[in-house]
C-alpha positions as CSV (number, residue, x, y, z in Angstrom):
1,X,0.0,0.0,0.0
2,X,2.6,2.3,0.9
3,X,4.4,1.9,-2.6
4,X,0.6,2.6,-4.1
5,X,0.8,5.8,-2.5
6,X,4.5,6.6,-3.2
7,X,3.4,6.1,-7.1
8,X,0.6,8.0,-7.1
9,X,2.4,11.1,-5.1
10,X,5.6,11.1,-7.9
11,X,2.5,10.4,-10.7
12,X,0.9,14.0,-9.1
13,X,4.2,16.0,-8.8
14,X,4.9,15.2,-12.6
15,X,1.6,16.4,-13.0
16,X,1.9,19.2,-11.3
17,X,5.1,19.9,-13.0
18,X,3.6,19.3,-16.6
19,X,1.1,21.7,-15.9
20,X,2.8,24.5,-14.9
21,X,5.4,24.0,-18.2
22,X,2.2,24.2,-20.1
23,X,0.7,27.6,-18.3
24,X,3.7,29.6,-17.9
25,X,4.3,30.0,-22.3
26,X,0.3,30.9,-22.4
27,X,0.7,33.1,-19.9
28,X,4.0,34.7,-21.5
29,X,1.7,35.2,-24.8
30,X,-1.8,36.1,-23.6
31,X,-0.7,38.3,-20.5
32,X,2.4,39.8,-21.7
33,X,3.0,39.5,-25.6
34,X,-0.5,39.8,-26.9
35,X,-0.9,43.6,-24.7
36,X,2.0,44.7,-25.8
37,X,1.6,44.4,-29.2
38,X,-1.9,44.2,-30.3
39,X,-4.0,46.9,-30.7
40,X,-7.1,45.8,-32.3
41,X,-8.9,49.0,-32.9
42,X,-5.9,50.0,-34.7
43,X,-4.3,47.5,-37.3
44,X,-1.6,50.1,-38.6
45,X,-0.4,50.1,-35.3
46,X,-0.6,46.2,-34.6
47,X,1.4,45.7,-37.7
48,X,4.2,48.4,-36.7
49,X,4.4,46.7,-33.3
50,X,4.5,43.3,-34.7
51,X,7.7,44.6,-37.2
52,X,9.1,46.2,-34.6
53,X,9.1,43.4,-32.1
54,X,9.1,40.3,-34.5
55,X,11.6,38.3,-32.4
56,X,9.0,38.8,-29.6
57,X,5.7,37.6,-31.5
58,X,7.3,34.9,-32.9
59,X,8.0,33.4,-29.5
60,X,4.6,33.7,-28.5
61,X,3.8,31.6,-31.5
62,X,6.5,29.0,-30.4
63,X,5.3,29.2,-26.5
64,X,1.6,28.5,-27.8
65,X,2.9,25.4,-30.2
66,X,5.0,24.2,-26.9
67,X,2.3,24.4,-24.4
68,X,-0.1,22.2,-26.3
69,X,2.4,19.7,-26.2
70,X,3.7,19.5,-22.6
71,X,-0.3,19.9,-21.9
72,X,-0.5,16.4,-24.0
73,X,1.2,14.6,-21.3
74,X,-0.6,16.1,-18.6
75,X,-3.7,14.8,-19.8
76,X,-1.8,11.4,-19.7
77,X,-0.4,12.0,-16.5
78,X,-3.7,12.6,-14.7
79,X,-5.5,10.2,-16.9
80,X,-3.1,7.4,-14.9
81,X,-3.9,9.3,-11.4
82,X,-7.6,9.5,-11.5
83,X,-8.2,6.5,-13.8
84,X,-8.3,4.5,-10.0
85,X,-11.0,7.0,-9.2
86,X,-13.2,6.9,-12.4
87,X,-12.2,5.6,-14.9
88,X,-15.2,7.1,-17.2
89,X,-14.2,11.0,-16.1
90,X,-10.9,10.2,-16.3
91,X,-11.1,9.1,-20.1
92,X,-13.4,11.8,-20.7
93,X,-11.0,14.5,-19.0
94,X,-8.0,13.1,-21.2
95,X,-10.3,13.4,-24.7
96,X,-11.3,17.1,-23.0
97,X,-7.2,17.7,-22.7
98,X,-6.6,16.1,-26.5
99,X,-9.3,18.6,-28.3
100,X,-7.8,21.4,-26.5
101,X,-4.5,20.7,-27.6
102,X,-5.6,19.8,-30.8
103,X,-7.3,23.4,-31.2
104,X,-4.6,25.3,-29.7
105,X,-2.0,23.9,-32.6
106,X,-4.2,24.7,-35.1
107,X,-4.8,27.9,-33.8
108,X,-1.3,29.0,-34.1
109,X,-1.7,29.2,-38.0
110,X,-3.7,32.3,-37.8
111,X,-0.5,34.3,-36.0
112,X,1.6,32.4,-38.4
113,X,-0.7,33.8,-41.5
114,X,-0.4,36.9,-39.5
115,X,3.3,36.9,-39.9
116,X,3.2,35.4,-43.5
117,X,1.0,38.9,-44.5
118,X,3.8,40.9,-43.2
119,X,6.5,39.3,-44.3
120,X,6.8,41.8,-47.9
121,X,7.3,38.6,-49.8
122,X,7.1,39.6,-53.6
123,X,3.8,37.8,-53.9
124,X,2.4,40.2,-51.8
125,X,3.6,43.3,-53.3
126,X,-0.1,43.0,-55.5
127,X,-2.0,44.1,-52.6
128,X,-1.6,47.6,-50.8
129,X,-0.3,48.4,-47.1
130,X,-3.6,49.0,-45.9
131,X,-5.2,46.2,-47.4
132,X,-2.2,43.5,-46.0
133,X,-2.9,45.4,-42.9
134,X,-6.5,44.4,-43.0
135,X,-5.9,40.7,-43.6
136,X,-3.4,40.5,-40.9
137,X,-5.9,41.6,-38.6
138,X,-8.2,39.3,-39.8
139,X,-5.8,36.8,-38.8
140,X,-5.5,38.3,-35.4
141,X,-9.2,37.7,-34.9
142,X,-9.7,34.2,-35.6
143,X,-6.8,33.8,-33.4
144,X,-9.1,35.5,-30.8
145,X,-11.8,33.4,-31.8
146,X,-9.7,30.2,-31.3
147,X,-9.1,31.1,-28.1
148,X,-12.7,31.3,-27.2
149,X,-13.0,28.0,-28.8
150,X,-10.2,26.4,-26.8
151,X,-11.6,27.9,-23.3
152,X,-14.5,25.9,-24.2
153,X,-12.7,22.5,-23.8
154,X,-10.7,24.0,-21.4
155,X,-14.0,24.2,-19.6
156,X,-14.7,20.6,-20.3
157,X,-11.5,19.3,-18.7
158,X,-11.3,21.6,-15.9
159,X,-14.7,20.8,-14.6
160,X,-14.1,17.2,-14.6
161,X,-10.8,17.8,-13.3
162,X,-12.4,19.2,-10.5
163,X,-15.3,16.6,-10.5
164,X,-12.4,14.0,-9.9
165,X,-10.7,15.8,-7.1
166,X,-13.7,15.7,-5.3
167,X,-14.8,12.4,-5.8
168,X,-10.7,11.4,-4.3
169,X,-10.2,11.1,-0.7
170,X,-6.5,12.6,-1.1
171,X,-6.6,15.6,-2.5
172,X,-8.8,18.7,-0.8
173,X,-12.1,19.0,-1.9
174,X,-12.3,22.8,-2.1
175,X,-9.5,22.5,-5.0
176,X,-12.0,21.0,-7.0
177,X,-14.9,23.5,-6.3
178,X,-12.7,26.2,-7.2
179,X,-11.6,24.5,-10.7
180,X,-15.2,23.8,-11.4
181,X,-16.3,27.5,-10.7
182,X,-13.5,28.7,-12.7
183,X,-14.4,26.3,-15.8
184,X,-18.8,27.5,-15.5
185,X,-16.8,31.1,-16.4
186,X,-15.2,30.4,-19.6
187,X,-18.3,29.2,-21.4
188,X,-19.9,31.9,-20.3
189,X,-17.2,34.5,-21.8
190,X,-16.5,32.6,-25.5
191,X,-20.4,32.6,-26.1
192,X,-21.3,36.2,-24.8
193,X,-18.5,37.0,-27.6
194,X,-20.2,35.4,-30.2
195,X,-23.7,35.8,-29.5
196,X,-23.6,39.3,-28.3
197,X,-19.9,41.0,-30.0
198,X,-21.3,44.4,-30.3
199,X,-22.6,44.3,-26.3
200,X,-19.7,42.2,-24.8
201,X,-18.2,44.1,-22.0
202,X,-14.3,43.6,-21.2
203,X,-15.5,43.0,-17.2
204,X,-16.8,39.7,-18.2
205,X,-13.1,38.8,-19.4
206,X,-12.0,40.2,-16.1
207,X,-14.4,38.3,-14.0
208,X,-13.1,35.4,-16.1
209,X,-9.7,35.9,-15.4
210,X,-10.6,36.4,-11.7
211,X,-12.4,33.2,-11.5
212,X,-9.5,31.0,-12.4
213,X,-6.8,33.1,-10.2
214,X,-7.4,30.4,-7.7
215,X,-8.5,27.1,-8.6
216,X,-5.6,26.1,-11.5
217,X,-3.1,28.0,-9.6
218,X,-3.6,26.3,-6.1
219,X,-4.1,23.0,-7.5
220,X,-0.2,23.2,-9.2
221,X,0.5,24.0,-5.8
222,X,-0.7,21.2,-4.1
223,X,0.4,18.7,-7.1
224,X,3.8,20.4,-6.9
225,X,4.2,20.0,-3.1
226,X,2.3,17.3,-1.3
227,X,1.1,15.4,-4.4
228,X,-1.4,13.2,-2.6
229,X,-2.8,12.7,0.9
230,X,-2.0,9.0,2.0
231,X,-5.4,7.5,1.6
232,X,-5.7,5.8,-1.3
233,X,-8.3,6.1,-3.5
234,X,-11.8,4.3,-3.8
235,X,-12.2,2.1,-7.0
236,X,-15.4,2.9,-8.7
């Protein structure tokens, strides 16, 4: 029993581990890169920051093709923690993990075609400044979109994330409250975008944001320190 536990504790620090490789490059791109460059009221300045500060954008688009991929074996990793717990949420919280990550590389072409439109290739010479401007932001918006998309099964996998903590008996409950509160709030932010653009408020982002300040973070915590209590968990 006590080798049980000692494999499930290194199984939940590597999967603390792999998730915080996978947040930190989103973070790096959607809290620092993506303010600092994009203006999306204003695609004559997006596209001067962009040129400016290339070297920077196009290691946002390599932290958002790395963080899929480290995410990958997270879903693996907890897949083999909780699969002892339920093995049905489990395989439904690693498919959740797969479509996100599947999304999020896929994604990534629209900053690439971004790039591509401002890259003053010969083909390109056809079309004018303003217009190339125009299509890059186009770009920049169904990257925007994507994002949306991907909270969506973020949602997914969160919630059942947090469904599976709280149906263990070693890791605390509250954890999982907190990941399932933050994962109701990104639904409702990606479809108030779509079904209401020209009412969306900026506070519902916010309130987003706030939402998951706690749950995600805390849970790495816990991962990365205790890993799990020494109860072992109930087969069901």
């Amino acid at each position: 029993m006590e080798e049980k536990v000692d494999s499930l504790k290194r199984t939940a620090r590597l999967a603390g581990l792999l998730w915080l490789l996978s947040v930190v490059p989103t973070g790096f791109s959607l809290m620092y890169v993506r303010p600092r460059l994009i203006v999306f009221g204003d695609a004559a300045a997006t596209a001067n920051n962009i040129l400016a500060n290339e070297s920077l954008f196009r290691m946002a688009i390599a932290s958002n093709l790395f963080s899929p991929i480290i995410l990958l074996f997270f879903g693996l990793t907890v897949f083999r923690l909780f699969k002892g717990v339920n093995k049905t949420l489990a395989t439904f919280l690693l498919i959740s993990i797969l479509v996100t990550v599947a999304v999020g590389v896929v994604n990534s072409l629209n900053n690439l075609g971004a790039l591509v439109v401002l890259s003053n290739a010969d083909y390109l010479k056809a079309f004018q400044p303003e217009q190339l401007n125009a299509l890059m932001m186009i770009f920049l918006r169904l990257n925007n979109f994507g994002i949306g998309i991907i909270e969506l099964f973020s949602a997914l996998y969160l919630f059942t994330f947090g469904l599976l903590i709280i149906k263990s008996r070693y890791i605390p409950r509250i954890l999982g409250v907190l990941l399932i509160i933050g994962a109701c709030a990104f639904p409702i932010n990606t479809f108030t975008k779509i079904l209401f653009p020209q009412f969306y408020p900026a506070i519902i982002t916010q309130l987003t944001m706030l939402f998951n300040s706690l749950g995600a973070p805390l849970t790495i915590l816990w991962l990365l320190i205790k890993g799990v209590k020494e109860q072992p968990m109930s087969e069901v």
